[in-house]
C-alpha positions in Angstrom: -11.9 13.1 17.7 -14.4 16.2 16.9 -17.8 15.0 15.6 -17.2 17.7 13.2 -14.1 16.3 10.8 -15.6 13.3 9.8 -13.3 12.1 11.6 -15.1 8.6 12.3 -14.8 7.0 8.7 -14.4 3.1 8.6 -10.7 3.2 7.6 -10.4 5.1 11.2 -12.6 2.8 13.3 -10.9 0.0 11.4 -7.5 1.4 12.5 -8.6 1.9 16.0 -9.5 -1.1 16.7 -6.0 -2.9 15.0 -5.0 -0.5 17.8 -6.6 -2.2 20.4 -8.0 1.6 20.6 -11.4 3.2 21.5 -12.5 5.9 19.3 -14.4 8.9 21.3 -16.5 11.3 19.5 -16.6 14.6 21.1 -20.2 16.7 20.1 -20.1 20.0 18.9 -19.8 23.0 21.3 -18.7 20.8 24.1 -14.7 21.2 23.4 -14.8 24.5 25.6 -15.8 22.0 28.3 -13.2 20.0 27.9 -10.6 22.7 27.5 -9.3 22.9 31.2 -8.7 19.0 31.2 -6.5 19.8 27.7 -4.4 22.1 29.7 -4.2 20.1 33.2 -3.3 17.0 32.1 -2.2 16.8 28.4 0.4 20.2 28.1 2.3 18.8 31.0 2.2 15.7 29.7 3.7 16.9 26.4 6.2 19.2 27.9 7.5 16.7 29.6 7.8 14.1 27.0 9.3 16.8 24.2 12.0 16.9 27.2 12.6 13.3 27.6 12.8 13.2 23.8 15.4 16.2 23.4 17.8 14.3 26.0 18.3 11.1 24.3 18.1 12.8 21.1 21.0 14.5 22.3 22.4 11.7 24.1 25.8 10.7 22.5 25.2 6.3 22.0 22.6 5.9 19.7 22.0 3.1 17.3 22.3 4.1 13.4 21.2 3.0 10.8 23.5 1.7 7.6 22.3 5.1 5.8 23.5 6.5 9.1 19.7 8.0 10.4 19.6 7.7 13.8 17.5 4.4 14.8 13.6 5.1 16.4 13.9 4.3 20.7 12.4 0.8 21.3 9.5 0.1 22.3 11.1 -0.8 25.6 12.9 2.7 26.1 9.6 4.6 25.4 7.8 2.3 28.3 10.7 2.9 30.6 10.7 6.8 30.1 6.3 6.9 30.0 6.7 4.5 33.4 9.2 7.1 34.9 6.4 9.4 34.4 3.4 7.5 36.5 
């Protein structure tokens, strides 16, 4: 979280920690530092969940809802697909 956006409010910290989740407060002018780690690590990491997502979206068996919505993946299909990733 930037220092800047008040980002680190007691509804937040209360959050985090329901989480099980460590808030980290980044200090100002020190997100240019952190920058190259952003791009290393994290856009790969997105890009290749966004394409692990756009195949089973597009998978034909998927489990609907009675309004017909397709149903969110389980917990257990998200921890198989992050695991394939490690």
């Amino acid at each position: 979280m930037r220092s800047g956006q008040g980002a680190c409010n007691r509804i937040n910290r209360r959050l985090a920690t329901k989480l099980k989740t460590h808030l980290a407060v980044i200090p100002g002018r020190l997100s240019s530092q952190l920058q190259p780690l952003d791009i290393s690590v994290n856009k790969p990491f997105k890009g290749f969940m966004h394409e692990e997502w756009a195949k089973w979206i597009e998978a034909p068996t998927h489990h609907v809802t009675p309004a017909g919505r397709v149903k969110r993946p389980s917990i257990s299909n998200v921890d198989e697909k992050f695991l394939a990733v490690s």
